[in-house]
MARVEXLUM-954545 format. One record per residue (C-alpha): residue number from 1; x, y, z. Coordinates in steps of 0.1 Angstrom, whole numbers, plus 5000, padded with zeros to 4 digits. Last residue first. Example, Ala and Ser with C-alpha at 12.3 -4.5 7.8 and 13.67 -1.06 7.14 Angstrom:
2
resi; east; north; up
2; 5137; 4989; 5071 $
1; 5123; 4955; 5078 $
//
This chain:
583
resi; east; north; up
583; 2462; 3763; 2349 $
582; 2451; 3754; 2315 $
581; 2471; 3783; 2300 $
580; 2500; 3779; 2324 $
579; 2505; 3747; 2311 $
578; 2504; 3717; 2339 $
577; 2533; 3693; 2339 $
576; 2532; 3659; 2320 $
575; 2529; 3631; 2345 $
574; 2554; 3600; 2346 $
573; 2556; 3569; 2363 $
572; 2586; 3545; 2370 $
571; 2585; 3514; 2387 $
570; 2621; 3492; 2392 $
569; 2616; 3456; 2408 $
568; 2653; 3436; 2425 $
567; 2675; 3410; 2415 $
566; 2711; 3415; 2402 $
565; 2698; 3434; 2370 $
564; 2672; 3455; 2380 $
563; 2630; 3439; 2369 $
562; 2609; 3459; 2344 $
561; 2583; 3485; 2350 $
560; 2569; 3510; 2328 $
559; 2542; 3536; 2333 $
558; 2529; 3565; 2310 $
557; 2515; 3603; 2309 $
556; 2487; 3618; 2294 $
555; 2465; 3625; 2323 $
554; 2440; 3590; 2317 $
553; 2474; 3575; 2309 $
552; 2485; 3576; 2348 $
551; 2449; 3569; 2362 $
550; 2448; 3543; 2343 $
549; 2483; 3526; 2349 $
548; 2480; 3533; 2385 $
547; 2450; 3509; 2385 $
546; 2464; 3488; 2365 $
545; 2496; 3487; 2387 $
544; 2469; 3479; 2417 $
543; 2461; 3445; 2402 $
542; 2439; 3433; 2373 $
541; 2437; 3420; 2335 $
540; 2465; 3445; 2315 $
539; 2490; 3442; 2343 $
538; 2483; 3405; 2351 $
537; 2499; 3403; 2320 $
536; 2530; 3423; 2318 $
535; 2539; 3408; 2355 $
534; 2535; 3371; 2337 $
533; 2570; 3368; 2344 $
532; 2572; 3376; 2379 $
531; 2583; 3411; 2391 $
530; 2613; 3414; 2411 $
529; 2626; 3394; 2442 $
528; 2635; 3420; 2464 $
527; 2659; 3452; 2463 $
526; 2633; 3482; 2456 $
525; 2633; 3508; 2428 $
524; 2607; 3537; 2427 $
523; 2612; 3562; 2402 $
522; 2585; 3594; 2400 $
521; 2593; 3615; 2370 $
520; 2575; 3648; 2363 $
519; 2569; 3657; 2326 $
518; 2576; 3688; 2301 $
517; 2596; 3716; 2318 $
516; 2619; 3686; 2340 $
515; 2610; 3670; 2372 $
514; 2630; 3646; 2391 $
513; 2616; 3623; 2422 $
512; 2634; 3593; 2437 $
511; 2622; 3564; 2459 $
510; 2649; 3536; 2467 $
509; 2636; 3511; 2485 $
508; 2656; 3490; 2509 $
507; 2646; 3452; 2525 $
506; 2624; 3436; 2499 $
505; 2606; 3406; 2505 $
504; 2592; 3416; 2471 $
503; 2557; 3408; 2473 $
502; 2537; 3422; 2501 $
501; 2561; 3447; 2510 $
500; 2572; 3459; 2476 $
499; 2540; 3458; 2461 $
498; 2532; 3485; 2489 $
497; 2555; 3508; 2482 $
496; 2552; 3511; 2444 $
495; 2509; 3509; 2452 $
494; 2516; 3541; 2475 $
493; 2541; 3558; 2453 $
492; 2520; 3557; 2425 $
491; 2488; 3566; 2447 $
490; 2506; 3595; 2455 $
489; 2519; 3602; 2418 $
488; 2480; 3598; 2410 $
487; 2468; 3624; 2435 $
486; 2496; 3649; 2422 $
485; 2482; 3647; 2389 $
484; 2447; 3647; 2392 $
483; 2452; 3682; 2410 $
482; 2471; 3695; 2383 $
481; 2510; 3695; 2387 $
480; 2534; 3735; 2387 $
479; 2568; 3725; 2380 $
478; 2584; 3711; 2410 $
477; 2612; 3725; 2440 $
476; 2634; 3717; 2463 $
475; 2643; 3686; 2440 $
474; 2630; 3651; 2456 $
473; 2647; 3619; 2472 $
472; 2627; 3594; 2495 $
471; 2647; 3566; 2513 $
470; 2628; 3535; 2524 $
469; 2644; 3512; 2546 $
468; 2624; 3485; 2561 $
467; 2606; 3477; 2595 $
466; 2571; 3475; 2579 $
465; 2555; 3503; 2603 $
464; 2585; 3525; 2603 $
463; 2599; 3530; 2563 $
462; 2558; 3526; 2554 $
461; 2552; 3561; 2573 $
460; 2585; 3576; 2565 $
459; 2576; 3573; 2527 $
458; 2542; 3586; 2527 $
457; 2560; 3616; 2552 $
456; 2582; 3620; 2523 $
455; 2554; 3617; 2499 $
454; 2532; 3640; 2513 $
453; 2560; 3672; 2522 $
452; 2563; 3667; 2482 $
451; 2528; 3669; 2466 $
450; 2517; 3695; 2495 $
449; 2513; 3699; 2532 $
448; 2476; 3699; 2540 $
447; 2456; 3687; 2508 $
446; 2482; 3664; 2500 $
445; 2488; 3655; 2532 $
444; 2452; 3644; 2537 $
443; 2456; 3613; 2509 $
442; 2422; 3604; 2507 $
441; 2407; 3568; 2504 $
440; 2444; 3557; 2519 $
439; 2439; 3577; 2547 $
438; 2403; 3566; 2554 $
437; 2410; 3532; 2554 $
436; 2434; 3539; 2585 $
435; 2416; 3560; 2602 $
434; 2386; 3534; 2598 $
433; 2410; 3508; 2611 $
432; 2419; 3531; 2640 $
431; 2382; 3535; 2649 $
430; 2376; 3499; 2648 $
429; 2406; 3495; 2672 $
428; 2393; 3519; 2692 $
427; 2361; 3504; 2692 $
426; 2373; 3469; 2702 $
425; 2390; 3485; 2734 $
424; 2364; 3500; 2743 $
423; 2342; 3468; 2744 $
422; 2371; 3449; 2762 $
421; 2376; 3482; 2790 $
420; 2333; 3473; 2792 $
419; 2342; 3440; 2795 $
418; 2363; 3441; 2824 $
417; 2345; 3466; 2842 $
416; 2310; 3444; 2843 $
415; 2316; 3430; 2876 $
414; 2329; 3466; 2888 $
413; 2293; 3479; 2887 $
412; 2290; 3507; 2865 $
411; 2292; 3548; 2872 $
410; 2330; 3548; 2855 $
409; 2326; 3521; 2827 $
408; 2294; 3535; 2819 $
407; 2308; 3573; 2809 $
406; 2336; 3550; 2795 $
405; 2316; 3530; 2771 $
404; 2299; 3564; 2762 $
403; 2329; 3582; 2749 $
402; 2338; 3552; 2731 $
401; 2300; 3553; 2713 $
400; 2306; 3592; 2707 $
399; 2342; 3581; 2692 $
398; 2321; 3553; 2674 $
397; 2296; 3576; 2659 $
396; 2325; 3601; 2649 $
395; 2341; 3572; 2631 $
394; 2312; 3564; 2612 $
393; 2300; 3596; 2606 $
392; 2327; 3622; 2596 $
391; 2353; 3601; 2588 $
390; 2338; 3570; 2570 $
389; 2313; 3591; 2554 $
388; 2336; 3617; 2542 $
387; 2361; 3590; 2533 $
386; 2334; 3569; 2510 $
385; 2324; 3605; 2492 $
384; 2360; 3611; 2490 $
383; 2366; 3577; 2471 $
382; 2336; 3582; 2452 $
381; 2354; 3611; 2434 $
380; 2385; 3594; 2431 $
379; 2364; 3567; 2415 $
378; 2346; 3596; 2393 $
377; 2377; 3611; 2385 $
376; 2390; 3577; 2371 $
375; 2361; 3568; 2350 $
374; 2363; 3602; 2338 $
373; 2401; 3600; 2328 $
372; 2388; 3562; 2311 $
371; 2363; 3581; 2294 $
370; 2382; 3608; 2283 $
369; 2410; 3585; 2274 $
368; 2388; 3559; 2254 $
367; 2373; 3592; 2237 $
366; 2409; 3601; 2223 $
365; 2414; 3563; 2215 $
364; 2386; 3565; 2192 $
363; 2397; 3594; 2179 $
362; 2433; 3581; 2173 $
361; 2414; 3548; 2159 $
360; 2395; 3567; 2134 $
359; 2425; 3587; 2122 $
358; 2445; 3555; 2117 $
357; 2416; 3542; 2101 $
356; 2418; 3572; 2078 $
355; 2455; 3570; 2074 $
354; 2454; 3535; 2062 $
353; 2425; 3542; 2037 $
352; 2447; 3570; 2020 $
351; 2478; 3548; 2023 $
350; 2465; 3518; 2005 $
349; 2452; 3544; 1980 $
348; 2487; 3555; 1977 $
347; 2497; 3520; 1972 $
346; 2474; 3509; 1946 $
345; 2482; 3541; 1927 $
344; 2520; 3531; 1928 $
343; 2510; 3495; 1915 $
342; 2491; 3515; 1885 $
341; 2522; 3533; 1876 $
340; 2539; 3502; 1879 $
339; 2514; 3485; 1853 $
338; 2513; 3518; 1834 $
337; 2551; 3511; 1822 $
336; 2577; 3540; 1833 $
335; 2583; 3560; 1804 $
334; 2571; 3593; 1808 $
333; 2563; 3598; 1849 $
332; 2584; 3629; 1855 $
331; 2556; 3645; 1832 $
330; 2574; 3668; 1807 $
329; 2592; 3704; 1809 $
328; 2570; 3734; 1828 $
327; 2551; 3717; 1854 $
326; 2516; 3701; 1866 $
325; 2511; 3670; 1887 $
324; 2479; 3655; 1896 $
323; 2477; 3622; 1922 $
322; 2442; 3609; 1916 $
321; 2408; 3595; 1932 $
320; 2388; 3566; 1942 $
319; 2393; 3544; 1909 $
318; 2388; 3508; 1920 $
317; 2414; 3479; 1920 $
316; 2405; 3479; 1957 $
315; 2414; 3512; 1966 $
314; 2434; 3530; 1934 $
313; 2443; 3563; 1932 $
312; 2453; 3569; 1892 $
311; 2481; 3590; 1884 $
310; 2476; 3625; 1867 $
309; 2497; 3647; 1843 $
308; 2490; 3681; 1832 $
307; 2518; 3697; 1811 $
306; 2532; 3728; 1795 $
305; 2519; 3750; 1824 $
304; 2524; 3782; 1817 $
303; 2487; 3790; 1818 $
302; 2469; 3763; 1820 $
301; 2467; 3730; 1797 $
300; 2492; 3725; 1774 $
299; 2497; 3688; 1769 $
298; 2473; 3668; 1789 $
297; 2485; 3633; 1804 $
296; 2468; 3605; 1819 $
295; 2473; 3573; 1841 $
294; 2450; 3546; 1838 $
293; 2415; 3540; 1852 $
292; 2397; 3549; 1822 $
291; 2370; 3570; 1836 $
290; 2387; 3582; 1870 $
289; 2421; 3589; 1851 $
288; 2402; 3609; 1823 $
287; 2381; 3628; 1853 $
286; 2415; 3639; 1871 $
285; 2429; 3652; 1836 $
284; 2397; 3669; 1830 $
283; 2401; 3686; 1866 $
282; 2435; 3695; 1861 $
281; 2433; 3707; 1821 $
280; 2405; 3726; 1835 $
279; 2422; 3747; 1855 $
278; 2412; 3747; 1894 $
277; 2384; 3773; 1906 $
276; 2396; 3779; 1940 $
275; 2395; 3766; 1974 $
274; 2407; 3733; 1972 $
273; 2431; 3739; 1943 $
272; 2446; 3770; 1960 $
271; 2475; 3747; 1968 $
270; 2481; 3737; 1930 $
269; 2510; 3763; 1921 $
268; 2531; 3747; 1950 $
267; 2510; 3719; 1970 $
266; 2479; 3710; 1972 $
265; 2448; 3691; 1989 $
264; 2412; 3679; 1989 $
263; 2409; 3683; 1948 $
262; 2370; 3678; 1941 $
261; 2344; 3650; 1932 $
260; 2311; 3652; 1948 $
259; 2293; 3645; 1978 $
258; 2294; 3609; 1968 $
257; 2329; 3609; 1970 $
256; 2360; 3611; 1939 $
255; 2391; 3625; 1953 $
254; 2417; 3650; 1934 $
253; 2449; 3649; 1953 $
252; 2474; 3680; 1941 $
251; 2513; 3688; 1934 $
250; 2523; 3723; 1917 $
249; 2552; 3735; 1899 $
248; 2571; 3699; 1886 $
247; 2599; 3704; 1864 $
246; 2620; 3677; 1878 $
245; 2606; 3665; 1909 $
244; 2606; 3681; 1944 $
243; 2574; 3690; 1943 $
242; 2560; 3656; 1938 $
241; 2580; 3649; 1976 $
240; 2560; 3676; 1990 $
239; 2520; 3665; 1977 $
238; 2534; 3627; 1997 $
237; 2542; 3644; 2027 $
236; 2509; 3665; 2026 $
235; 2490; 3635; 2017 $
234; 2503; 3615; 2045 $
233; 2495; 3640; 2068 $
232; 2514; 3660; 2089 $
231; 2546; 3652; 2115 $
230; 2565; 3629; 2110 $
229; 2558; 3587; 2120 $
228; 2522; 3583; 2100 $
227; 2542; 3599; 2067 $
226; 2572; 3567; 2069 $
225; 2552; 3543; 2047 $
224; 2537; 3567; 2020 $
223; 2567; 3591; 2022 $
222; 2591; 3562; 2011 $
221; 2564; 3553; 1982 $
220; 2570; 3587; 1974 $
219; 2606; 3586; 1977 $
218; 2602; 3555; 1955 $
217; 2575; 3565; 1927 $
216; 2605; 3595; 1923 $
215; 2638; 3576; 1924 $
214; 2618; 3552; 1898 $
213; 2603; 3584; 1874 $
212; 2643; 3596; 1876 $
211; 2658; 3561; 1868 $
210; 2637; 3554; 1837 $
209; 2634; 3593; 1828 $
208; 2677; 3593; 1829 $
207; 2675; 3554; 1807 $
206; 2654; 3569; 1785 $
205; 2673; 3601; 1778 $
204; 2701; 3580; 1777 $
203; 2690; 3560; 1748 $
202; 2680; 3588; 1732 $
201; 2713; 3601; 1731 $
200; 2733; 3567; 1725 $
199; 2708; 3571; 1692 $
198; 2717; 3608; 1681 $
197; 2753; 3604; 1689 $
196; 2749; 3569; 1664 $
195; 2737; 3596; 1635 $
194; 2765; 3623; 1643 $
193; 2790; 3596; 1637 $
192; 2770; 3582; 1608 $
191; 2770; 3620; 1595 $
190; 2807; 3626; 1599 $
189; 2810; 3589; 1580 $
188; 2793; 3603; 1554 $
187; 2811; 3630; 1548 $
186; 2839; 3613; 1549 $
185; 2835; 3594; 1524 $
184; 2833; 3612; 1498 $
183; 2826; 3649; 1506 $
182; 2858; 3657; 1497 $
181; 2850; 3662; 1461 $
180; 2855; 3701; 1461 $
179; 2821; 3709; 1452 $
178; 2806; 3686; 1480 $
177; 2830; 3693; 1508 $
176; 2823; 3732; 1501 $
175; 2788; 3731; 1496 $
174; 2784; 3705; 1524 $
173; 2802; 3725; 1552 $
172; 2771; 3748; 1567 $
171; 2760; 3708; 1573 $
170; 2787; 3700; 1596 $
169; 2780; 3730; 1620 $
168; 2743; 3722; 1621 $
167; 2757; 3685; 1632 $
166; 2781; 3700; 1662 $
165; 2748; 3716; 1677 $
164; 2728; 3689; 1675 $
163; 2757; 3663; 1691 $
162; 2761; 3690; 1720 $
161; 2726; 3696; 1728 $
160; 2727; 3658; 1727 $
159; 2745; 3657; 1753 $
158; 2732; 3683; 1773 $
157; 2698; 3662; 1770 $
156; 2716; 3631; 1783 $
155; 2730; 3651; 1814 $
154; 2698; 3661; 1823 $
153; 2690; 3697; 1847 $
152; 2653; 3698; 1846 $
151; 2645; 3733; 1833 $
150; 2678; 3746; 1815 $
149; 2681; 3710; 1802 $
148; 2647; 3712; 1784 $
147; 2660; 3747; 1773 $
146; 2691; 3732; 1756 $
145; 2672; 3704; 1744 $
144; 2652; 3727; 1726 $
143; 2681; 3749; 1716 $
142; 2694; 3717; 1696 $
141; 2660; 3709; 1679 $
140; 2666; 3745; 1666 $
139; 2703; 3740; 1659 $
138; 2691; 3711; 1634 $
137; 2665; 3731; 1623 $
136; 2684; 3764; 1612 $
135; 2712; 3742; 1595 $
134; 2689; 3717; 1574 $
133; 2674; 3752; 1560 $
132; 2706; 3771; 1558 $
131; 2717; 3738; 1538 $
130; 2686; 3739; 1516 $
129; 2692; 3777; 1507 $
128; 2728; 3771; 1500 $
127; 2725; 3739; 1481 $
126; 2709; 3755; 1449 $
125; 2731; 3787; 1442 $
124; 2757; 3768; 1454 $
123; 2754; 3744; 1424 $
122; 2745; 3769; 1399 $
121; 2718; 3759; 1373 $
120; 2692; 3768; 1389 $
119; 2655; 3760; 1375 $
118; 2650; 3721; 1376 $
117; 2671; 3708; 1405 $
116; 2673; 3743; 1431 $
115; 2635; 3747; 1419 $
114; 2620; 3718; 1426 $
113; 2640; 3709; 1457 $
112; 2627; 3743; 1466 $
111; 2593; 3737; 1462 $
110; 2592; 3703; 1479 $
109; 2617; 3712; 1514 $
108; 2598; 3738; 1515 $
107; 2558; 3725; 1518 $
106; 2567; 3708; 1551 $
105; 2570; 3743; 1566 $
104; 2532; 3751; 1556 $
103; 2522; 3719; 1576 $
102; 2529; 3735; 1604 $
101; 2498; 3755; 1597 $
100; 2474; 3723; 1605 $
99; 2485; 3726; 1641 $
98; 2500; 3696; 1662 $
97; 2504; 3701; 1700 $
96; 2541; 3704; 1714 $
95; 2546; 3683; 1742 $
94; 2577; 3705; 1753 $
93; 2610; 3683; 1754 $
92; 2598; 3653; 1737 $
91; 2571; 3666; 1713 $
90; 2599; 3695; 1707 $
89; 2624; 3668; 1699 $
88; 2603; 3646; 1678 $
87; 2591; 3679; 1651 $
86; 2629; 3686; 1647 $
85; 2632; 3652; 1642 $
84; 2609; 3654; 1619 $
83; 2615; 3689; 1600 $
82; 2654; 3678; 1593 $
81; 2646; 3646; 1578 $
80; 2613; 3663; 1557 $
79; 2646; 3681; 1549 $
78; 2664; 3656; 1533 $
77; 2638; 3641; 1519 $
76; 2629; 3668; 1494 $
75; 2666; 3670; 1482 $
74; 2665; 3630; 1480 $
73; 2636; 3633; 1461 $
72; 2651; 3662; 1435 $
71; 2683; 3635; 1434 $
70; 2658; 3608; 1424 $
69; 2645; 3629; 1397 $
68; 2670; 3639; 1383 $
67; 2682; 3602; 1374 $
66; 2718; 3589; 1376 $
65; 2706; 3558; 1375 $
64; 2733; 3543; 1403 $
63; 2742; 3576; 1425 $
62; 2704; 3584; 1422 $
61; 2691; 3552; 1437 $
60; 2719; 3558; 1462 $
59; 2710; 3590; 1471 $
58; 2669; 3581; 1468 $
57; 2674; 3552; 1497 $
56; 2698; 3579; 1513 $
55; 2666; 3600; 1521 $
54; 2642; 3572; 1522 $
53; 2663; 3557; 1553 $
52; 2664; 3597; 1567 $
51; 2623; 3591; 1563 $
50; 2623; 3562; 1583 $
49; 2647; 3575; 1605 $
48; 2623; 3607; 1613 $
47; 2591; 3583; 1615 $
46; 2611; 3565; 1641 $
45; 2621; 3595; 1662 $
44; 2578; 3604; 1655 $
43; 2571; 3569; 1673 $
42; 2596; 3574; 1701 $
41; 2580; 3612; 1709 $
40; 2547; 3597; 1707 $
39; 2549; 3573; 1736 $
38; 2538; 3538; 1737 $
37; 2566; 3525; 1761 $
36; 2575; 3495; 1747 $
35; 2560; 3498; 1710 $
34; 2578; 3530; 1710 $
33; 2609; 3519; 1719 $
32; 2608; 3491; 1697 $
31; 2605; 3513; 1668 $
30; 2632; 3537; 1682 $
29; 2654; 3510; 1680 $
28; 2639; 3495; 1646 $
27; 2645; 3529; 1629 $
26; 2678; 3536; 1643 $
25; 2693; 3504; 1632 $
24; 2677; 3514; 1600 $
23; 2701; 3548; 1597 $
22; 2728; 3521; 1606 $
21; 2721; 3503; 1577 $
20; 2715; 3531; 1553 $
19; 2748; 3548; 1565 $
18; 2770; 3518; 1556 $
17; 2751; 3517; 1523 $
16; 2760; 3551; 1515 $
15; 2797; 3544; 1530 $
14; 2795; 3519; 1505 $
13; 2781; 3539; 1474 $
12; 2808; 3568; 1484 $
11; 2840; 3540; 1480 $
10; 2825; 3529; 1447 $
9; 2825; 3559; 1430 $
8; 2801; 3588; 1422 $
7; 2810; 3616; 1402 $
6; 2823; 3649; 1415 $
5; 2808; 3683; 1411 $
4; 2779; 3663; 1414 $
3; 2743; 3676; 1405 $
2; 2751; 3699; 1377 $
1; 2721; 3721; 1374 $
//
């Protein structure tokens, strides 16, 4: 076969050489990728410029000698070219597992290099098979970026869906460049352009999985800090945001314990995880991370699933379990270095133990609040005993012993009047004084008017015997309180009040209820000196506030304080209303 339609000339030769050089440039980049991020993909793009650098290694060996055989190698690798980076970007977009029968395509480029040099004679005759050939894989690796955009949206891979598809166009044009002597130089430059498209391509790609896998570890890490102030888990925010990655199906913690390792949660595809038989690609995946300690990735794997991918859980620089991701395109987590992949794991187990101890001091401080609401009941409760004693023995034996004292005073001798009306005397004061303890051990107008009626007259009662004005404001009507409840706005109102006389040389209190479908809101706000600066302290140690303050949280509701501006002490309690369903 004639070889050239043209022969060779000093202009081709350079832009040969021009092409060599750049086609090495390629080489070393993808070289260095791959020795950077250790991924296949980078290592087979470098295998493919190797062999495009043998390719035009052979040309120009054949452009000097002039030598068959050269121009048969240069046939052959031309489209070993075409096969490996054809072969790259199906590892890249698909993780395509190697089988011994793909070797059968590398046998083509051979046999019919052999025959279009040794056997045909007609130069279209010989290209045209070899050109469909470079043709048909060049627009194949460009419908696999096509799908791989299809799935996970990338600019980079559209670009080079263009740059593919343009270069299968090109080579349908070498016959006729070629036979009519136009192929020189241009030709070559149209493949140097094509060449650099293919490596600002790849360079994007890595710079889009570079920026995606670090948006991704940091709305996770985001979750992570901000999953103990929404509502769920941690694990359930964090399961979420691996949904919403490119690709990504299904989402799911695998935990190692010594009652045996098993996935705890999932999301998407994964959420039967827990309950189910998982795949196998998952739970191998989850046992490579555990063993090695570093993150892992299984092509294939279950059903459509073209991916299993799992992050190591760290507590402790120790392997307690893994983050497992499965999806359609490739891991989001491709060329981020292990070390940050590793950090992230760190963090999620940081998280894990974090939201166990929070767990273990929420039920701790559950069973703090029963016991402190017990606590509580039970004082209330021996409160009542104290004012059923008080009130229907003590005072009854001094009204009897009053009774008495007069019975004598009126038979007596007159010498002895005098201190008998002293004696009686005393025990009406002691039986005033036990009235008086025993209506702030029970608040009787709470069982006799109601929450409202009580505090008014509460309110009148201080207003008159400490010569100071207190005004009482309440809506006409409240949300249904417990029992507990009312008592402890009472005593609220009643420590409020009382602060205010012993400490606040106040003159006017303010007292003010409101009531809305969650809480009830008791304001008291008085015109004296304020609270002192240590108020907050004495609070947690001692004091009636305390008091209040327990029996307040106890119910599950809360007290502040603080000082008005222009002098003056503000208390404000609030009690969450009674459901109907524990009513």
């Amino acid at each position: 076969m004639d070889a050239l339609a043209t022969p060779p000339t000093t202009t081709e030769l350079a832009a040969a050489y021009l092409q060599l050089a750049v086609t090495l440039g390629l080489l070393a980049m993808c070289a260095v990728l791959h020795r950077r991020y250790r991924r296949p993909y980078f290592g087979l793009w470098a295998l493919a410029w190797g062999v495009y650098a043998l390719r035009l290694t052979s040309i120009i060996t054949f452009l000097h000698t002039e030598r068959s055989v050269w121009l048969f190698w240069h046939q052959v690798t031309t489209g070993w070219t075409a096969l490996a980076l054809l072969w790259a970007t199906l590892v890249f977009t698909q993780r395509l597992v190697w089988k011994n029968a793909y070797l059968a395509l590398a046998l083509v480029p051979p046999v019919w290099s052999w025959v279009a040099i040794y056997v045909v004679d007609s130069f279209a005759w010989a290209a045209a098979p070899m050109v469909g050939f470079l043709s048909l894989t060049t627009a194949w690796a460009a419908w696999a970026f096509f799908r791989y955009d299809r799935l996970v949206r990338s600019p980079a891979a559209r670009f080079l869906v263009g740059v593919l598809s343009l270069w299968a166009l090109h080579h349908l044009d070498y016959p006729f460049l070629r036979a009519q002597g136009a192929w020189s130089p241009w030709g070559y430059y149209l493949d140097i352009t094509f060449e650099l498209g293919m490596g600002l391509g790849i360079l994007l790609l890595v710079l889009e999985d570079l920026d995606q896998g670090l948006r991704t570890l940091t709305a996770l890490s985001g979750e992570l800090q901000s999953a103990g102030h929404t509502d769920g888990t941690m694990t359930e925010a964090m399961l979420r945001r691996a949904l919403s990655l490119r690709g990504v199906h299904g989402s799911a913690l695998w935990l190692a314990s010594p009652q045996g390792d098993r996935f705890v949660q999932g999301a998407g595809v994964a959420a039967l995880w827990p309950f189910e038989s998982p795949p196998e690609a998952a739970l191998q995946s989850a046992r490579d991370v555990s063993k090695s300690g570093m993150p892992s990735v299984i092509s294939g794997g279950h059903g459509f699933h073209t991916y299993t991918a799992a992050l190591p859980v760290l507590s402790d620089d120790a392997v307690v379990g893994a983050l497992v991701v499965v999806g359609e395109a490739r891991d989001p987590f491709t060329v981020l270095d292990n070390r940050f992949l590793l950090a992230f794991g760190q963090q999620v187990g940081a998280a894990l133990a974090n939201e166990d101890l929070h767990k273990s001091v929420a039920a701790r401080t559950q069973e703090l609040e029963r016991l402190q609401a017990s606590m509580v009941r039970q004082h209330e409760e021996e409160r009542n005993r104290l004012w059923r004693e008080l009130h229907d023995e003590t005072a009854q034996v001094l009204a009897a012993l009053n009774l008495q004292l007069g019975l004598v005073e009126e038979r007596g001798d007159a010498a002895i009047a005098p201190a008998l009306a002293r004696a009686k005397t005393l025990v009406g004061e002691g039986i005033k004084s036990i009235r008086s303890v025993t209506r702030n051990l029970r608040p009787l107008a709470l069982d006799d008017l109601g929450l409202v009626p009580a505090l008014r007259a509460l309110a009148r009662d201080f207003g008159d015997r400490d010569a100071f004005e207190v005004s009482f404001q309440a809506p006409a009507q409240l949300p249904r309180l417990s029992a507990d409840a009312e008592v402890a706005l009472y005593r609220a109102l009643q420590e409020a009040l009382a602060n205010a006389v012993r400490h606040g040389s106040s003159r006017r209190v303010e007292a003010r209820l409101e009531a809305d479908a969650e809480r009830v809101a008791l304001t008291v706000t008085d015109d004296g000196s304020g609270f002192p600066p240590d108020a907050a302290h004495r609070l947690r140690s001692r004091g009636g506030l305390a008091g209040i303050r327990e029996r307040i949280t106890a119910l599950g509701g809360d007290l502040a304080f603080s000082n008005v501006n222009g002098g003056g002490a503000r208390v404000q309690v609030r009690v969450p209303v009674e459901r109907k369903e524990s009513a």
